[in-house]
C-alpha positions in Angstrom: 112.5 92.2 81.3 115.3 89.9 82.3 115.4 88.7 86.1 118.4 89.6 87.7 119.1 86.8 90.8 122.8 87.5 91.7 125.9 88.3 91.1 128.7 85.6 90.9 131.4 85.9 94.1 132.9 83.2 93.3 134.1 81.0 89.9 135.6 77.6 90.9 137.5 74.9 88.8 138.4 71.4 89.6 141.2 69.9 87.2 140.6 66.7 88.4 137.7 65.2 89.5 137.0 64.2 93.5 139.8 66.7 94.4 140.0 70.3 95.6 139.8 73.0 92.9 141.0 76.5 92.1 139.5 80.2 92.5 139.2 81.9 89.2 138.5 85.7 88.8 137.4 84.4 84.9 136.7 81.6 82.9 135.8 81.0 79.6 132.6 78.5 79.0 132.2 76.0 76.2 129.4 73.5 75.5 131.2 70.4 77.7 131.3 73.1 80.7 134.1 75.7 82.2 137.2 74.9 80.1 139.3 72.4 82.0 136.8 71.5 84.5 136.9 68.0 85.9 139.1 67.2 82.8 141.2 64.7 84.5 140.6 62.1 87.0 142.3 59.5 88.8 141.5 56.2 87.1 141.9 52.4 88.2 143.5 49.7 86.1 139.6 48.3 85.3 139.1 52.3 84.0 136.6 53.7 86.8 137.0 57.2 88.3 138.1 57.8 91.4 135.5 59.5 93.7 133.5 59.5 96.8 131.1 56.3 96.3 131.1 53.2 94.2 128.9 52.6 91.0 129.6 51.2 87.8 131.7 54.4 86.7 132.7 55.0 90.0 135.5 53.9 92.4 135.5 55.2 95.9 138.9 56.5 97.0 139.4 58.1 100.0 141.6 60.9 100.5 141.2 62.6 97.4 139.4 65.5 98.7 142.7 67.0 100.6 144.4 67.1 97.7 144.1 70.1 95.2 144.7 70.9 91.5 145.3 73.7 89.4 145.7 74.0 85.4 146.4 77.8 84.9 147.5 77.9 81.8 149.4 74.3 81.5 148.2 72.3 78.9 150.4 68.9 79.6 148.6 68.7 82.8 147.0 70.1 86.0 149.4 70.4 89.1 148.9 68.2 91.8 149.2 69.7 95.3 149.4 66.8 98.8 147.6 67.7 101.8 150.1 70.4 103.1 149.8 72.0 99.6 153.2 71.1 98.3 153.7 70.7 95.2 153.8 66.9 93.6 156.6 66.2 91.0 155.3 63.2 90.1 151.9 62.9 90.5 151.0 58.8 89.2 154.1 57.7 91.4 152.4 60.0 94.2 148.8 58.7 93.7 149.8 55.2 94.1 151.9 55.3 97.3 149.2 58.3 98.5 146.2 55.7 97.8 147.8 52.8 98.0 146.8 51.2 95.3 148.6 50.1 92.1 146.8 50.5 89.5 145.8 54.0 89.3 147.0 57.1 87.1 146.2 60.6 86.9 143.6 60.2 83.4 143.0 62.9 81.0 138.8 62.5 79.8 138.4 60.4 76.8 135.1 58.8 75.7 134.1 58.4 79.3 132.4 62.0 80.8 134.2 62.8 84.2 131.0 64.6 85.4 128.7 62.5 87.4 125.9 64.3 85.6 125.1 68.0 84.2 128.6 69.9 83.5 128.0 73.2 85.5 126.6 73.9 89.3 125.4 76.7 90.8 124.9 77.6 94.7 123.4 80.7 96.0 124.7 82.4 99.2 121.4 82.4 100.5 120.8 78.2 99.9 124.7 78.3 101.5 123.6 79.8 104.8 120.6 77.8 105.5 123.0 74.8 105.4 125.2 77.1 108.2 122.1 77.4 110.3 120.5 74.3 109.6 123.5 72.6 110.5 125.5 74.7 113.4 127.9 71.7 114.8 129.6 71.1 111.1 131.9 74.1 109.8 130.5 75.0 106.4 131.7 76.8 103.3 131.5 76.6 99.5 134.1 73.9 98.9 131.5 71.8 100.6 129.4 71.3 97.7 132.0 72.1 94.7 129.7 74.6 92.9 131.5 76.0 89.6 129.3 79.2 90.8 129.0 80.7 93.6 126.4 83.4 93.7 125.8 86.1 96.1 122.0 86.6 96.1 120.1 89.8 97.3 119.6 89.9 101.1 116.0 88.2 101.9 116.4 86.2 99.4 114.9 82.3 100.6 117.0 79.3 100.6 116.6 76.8 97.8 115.8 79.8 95.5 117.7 78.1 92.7 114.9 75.1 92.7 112.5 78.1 90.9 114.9 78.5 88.0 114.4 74.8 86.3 113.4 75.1 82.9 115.1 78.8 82.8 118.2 80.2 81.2 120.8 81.9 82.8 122.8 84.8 81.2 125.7 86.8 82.1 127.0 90.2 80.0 130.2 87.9 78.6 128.2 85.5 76.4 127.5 82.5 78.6 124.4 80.9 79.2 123.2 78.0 81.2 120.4 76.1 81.2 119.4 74.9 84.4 117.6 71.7 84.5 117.3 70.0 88.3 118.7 70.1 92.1 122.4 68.5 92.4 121.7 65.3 94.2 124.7 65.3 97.0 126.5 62.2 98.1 128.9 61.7 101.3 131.1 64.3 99.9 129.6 67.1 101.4 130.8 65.8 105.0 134.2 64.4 104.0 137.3 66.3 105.3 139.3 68.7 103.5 141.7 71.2 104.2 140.4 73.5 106.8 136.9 71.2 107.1 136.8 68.5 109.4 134.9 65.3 108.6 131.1 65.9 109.4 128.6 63.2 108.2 126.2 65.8 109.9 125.5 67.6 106.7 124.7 64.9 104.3 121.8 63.5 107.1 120.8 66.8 107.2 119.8 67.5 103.9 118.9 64.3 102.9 116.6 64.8 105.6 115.3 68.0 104.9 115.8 68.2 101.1 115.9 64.7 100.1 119.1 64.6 99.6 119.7 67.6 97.0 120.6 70.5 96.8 122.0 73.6 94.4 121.5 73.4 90.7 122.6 72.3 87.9 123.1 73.5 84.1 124.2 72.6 80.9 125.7 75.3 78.2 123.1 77.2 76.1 125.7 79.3 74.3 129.7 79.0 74.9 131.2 82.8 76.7 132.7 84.0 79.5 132.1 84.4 83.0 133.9 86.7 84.8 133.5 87.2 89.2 131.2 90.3 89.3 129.4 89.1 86.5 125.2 89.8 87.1 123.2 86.7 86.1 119.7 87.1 84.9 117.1 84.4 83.9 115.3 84.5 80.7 
């Protein structure tokens, strides 16, 4: 008999990568992840990603995070929104004078994945209000920790439930099914500001110190479908 954990509150897209995202009531799912997500990024002239840290994919660029994005149904682009929320005509000439930097351009994906690792993630409510307790000076929602999913769990349920679903498969009624596979390692991102969340490096010490550094979980696509908000996800 399939286990059911949750129910999904809330579906979340990011156009481009390292910036804020956009509520969805549905979504459709295909193997690379939800359709659109993280399907542009900001990229340099030496062709790294803008993000939140440095690696050889990577470049940090601060600032990104109070900006937003939404595709709806475009499909020459997603919309660029500045830190008031205003619309952005032109979004490279805006990048550049926003970051300062030159050489960078809004970037549709090509051979090089946008996703720092697994294509979808997956928080719980009740892994979301440890972090509120466990970290009462910082104010703490979703956006956070950019989950695709949000999913309310039953009340009782223990933080960090989603650590038990590793080798399990996730399925709602519209198709979908993820696989999970491991905890989301976090990076300095949790703490950064954002519209409406003030800068708190408070959060990352915190669970690095109390989770070692990871938390939520990740998926890839089993099967292509649908999720919809409302949708009851069961493990297999």
């Amino acid at each position: 008999m399939p286990e059911i954990v949750g129910v999904v509150e809330r579906l979340w897209r990011y156009p481009v990568k390292s910036a804020g995202g956009e509520l969805l009531d549905a979504v459709e799912v295909e193997e690379r992840g939800l359709v659109g997500d993280r399907l542009y990024a900001v990229r340099d002239g030496a062709g790294k990603l803008g993000s939140g840290k440095n690696t050889r994919r990577f470049r940090r660029m601060d600032g990104l995070l109070r900006l937003s994005a939404r595709l709806g149904a475009r499909i020459d682009g997603p919309e660029l929104f500045d830190p008031l929320g205003m619309p952005v005509p032109d979004p490279d000439s805006f990048l550049r004078a926003y970051l300062e930097q030159e050489d960078v351009a809004l970037a549709r994906e090509d051979a090089v994945s946008h996703f720092d690792e697994l294509p979808v993630s997956v928080l719980t409510t009740a892994t979301l209000d440890w972090v509120v307790r466990a970290v009462p000076s910082a104010v703490v929602d979703e956006r956070r920790f950019r989950p695709n999913v949000l999913l309310r769990t039953p009340p009782g349920t223990p933080p960090f439930t989603e650590d038990g679903w590793f080798g399990r498969e996730g399925r709602v009624k519209g198709g979908a099914r993820l696989a999970f596979v491991r905890a989301s390692p976090r990076c300095a991102m949790v703490g950064a500001a954002q519209p409406g969340l003030p800068h708190s490096p408070e959060i990352l010490k915190t669970i690095v110190h109390e989770r070692d550094g990871e938390l939520a979980a990740l998926a890839a696509v089993a099967r292509p479908g649908r999720l919809r908000v409302g949708d009851a996800l069961s493990l297999a």
